[in-house]
C-alpha positions as CSV (number, residue, x, y, z in Angstrom):
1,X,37.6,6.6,6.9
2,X,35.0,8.6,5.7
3,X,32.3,7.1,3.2
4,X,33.4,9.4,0.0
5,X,36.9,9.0,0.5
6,X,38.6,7.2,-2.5
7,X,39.9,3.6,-1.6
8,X,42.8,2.1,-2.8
9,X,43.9,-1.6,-1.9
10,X,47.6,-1.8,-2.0
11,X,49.0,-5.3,-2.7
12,X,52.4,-5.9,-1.9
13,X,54.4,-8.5,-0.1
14,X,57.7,-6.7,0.9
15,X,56.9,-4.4,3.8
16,X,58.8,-1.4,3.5
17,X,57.8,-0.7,-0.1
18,X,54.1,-1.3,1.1
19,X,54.1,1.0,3.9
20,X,55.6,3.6,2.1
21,X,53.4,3.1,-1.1
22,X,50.5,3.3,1.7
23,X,52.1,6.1,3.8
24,X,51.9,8.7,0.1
25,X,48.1,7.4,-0.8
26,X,47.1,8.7,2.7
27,X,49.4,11.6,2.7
28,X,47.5,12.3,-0.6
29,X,43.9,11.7,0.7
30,X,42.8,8.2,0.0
31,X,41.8,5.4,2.3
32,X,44.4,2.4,1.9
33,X,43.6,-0.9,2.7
34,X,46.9,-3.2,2.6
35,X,47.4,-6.8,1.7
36,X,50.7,-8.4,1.8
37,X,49.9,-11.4,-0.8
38,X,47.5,-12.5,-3.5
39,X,45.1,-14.4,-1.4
40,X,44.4,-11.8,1.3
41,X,44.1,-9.3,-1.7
42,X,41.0,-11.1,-3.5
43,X,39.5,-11.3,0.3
44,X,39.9,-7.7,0.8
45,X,38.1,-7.0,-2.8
46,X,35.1,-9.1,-1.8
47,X,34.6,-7.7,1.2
48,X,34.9,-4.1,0.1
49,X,35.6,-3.2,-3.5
50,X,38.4,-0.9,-3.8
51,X,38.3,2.1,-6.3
52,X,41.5,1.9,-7.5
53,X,44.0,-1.6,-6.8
54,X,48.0,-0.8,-6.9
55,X,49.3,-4.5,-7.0
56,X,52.3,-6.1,-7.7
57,X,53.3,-8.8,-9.8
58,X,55.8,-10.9,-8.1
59,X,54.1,-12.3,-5.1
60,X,55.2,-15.8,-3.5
61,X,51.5,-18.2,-4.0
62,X,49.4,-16.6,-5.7
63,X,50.5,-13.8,-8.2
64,X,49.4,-10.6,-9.2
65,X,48.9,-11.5,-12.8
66,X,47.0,-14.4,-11.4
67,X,45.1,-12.1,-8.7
68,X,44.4,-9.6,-11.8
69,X,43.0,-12.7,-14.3
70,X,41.1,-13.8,-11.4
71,X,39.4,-9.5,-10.8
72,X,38.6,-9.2,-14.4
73,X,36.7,-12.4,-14.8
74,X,34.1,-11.3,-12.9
75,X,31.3,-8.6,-13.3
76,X,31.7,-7.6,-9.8
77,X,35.4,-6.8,-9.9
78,X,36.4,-6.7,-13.6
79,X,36.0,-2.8,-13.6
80,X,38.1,-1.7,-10.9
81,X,41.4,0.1,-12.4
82,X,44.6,-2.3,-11.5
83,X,48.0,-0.6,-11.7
84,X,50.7,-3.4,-12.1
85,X,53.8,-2.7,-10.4
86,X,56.4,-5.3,-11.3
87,X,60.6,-5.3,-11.6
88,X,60.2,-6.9,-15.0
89,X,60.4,-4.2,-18.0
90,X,60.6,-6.1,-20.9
91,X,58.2,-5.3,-23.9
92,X,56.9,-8.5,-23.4
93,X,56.1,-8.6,-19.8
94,X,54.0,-5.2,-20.0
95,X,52.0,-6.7,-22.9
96,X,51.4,-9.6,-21.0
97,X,50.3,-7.3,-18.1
98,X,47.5,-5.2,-19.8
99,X,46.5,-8.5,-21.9
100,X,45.8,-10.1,-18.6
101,X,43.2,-7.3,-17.6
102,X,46.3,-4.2,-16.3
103,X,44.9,-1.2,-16.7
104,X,47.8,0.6,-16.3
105,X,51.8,-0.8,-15.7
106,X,54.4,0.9,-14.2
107,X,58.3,-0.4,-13.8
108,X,60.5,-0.8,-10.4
109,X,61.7,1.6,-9.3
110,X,59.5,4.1,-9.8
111,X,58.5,7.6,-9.3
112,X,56.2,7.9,-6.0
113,X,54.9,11.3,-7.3
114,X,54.1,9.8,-11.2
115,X,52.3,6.7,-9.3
116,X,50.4,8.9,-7.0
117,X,49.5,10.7,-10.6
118,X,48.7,7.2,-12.6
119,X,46.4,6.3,-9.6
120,X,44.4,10.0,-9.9
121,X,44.4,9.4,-13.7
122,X,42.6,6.0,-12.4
123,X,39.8,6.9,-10.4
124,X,39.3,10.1,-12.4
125,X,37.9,7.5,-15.1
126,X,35.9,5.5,-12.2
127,X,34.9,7.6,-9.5
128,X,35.4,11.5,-11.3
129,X,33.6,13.2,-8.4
130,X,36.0,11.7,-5.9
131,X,38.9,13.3,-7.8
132,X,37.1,16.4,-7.9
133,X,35.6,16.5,-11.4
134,X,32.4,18.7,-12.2
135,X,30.0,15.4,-13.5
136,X,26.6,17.0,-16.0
137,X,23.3,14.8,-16.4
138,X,21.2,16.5,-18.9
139,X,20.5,19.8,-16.9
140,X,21.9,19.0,-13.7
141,X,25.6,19.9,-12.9
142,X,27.6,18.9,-10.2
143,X,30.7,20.8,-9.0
144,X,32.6,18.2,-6.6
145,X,35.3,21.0,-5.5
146,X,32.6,23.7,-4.5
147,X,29.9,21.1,-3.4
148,X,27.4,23.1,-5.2
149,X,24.6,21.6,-7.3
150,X,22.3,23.5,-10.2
151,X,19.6,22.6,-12.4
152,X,19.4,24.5,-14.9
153,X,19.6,28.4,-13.6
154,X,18.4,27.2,-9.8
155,X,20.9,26.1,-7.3
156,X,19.7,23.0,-5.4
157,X,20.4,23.1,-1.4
158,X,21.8,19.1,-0.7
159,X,23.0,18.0,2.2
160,X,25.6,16.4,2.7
161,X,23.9,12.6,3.1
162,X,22.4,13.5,-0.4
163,X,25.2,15.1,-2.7
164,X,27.1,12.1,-1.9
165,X,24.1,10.3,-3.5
166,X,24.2,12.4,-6.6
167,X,27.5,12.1,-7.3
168,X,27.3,8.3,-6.9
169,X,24.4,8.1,-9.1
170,X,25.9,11.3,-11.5
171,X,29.1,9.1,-11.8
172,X,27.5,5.9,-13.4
173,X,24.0,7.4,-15.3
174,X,21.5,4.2,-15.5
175,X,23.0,1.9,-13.2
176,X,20.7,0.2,-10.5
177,X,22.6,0.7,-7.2
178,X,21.1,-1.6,-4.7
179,X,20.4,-0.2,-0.8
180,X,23.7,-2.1,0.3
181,X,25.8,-0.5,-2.5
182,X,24.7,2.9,-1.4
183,X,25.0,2.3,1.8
184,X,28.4,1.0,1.4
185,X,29.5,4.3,-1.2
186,X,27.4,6.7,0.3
187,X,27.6,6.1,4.4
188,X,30.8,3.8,4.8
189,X,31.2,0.3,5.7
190,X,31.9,0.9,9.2
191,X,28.9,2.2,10.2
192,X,25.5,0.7,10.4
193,X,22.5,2.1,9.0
194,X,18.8,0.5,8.3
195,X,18.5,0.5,4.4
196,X,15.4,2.1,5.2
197,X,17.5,5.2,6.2
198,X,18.1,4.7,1.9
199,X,14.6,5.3,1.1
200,X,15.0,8.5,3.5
201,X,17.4,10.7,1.7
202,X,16.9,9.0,-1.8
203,X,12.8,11.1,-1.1
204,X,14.7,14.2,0.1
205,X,17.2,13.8,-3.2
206,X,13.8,13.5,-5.4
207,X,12.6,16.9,-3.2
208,X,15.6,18.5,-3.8
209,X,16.6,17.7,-7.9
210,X,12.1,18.8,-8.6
211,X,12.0,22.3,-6.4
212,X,12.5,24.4,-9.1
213,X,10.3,22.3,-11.7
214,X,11.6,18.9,-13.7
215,X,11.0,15.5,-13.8
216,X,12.4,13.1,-11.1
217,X,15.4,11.8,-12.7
218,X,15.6,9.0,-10.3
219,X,14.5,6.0,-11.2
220,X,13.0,3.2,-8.6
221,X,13.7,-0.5,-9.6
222,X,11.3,-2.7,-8.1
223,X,13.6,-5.5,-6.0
224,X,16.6,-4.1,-7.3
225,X,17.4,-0.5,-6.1
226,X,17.7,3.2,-7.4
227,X,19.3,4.5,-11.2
228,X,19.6,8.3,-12.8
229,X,18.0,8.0,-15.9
């Protein structure tokens, strides 16, 4: 897995549908995680938040409406997209759905090709670099499909440690990232690195984005972490 693939967790407890939901998401260039019930789900999620959750609703124990309440209660999970897969297409069950936190609902049987669209749609709203999106910050631009940076009329030379910290910064402007969340986004959660390595590249970044003239856009938050802006 590498660290700027998108994730998606993929929560369903009959085996054949989840293998094949998982077998597309790769096919299309995510990393899937796979839980095959509500509890293992909300482990998964705290271990490593997904970018985008595909879960379904009619799971033995703990359900997905109730694994969905549980996500958006809390700050740390309540804005990761949830696509609701569920059998049951009654008006009434698809309001209850998106009132429960849903941010998208799609009926059995489905369409593989429109869910590997709704989940695009998804983490085009969350993660726009990962879905290839050009992201702007006052005079900074960011071109994810041709991994080319400018500000203003000068191109900026980023490796590729540090356009992966752009576009994670470029993607939420003035949010504090802490050392472990960019480590996490940025290099993976497989592989272990000093946060100190952080400091490294986040001074080459700074380099970089002020070569051609500029303020440092990056802002240092004393005990918390790095922002843009």
């Amino acid at each position: 897995m590498s660290a700027d693939q998108p994730r998606v967790l993929v929560v369903e407890d009959e085996p054949a549908q989840r293998e094949v939901l998982a077998y597309n998401l790769e096919a299309e260039g995510f990393a899937v995680s796979r839980a095959e019930n509500g509890e293992e789900a909300l482990m998964l999620v705290e271990e490593t938040a997904p970018d985008v959750i595909v879960l379904d609703w009619m799971m033995p124990n703990l359900s997905g409406i109730e694994v969905c309440r549980r996500l958006k209660i809390k700050s740390e999970t309540r804005t990761i997209p949830i696509i609701m897969l569920s059998a049951r297409s009654e008006e009434v069950d698809r309001v209850r759905g998106l009132e429960t936190g849903a941010d998208d609902y799609v009926i059995k049987p489905y369409s593989v090709i429109e869910l590997m669209a709704r989940v695009r749609s998804q983490l085009r709203r969350v993660r726009p670099a990962a879905a290839g999106e050009r992201l702007e910050y006052e005079d900074i631009i960011l071109d994810a499909i041709t991994h080319r940076v400018n500000r203003g009329d000068a191109e900026l030379k980023l490796g590729p440690t540090e356009f992966r910290l752009l576009s994670t910064f470029m993607e939420k402007p003035g949010r504090v990232f802490s050392r472990e969340q960019l480590l996490d986004r940025v290099w993976g959660r497989d592989i272990y690195v000093d946060t100190r390595t952080v400091d490294v590249h986040i001074g080459r970044l700074r380099k970089a984005l002020t070569r051609h003239g500029g303020t440092d856009p990056l802002r240092t938050v004393r005990g918390a972490g790095y922002a843009l802006g």
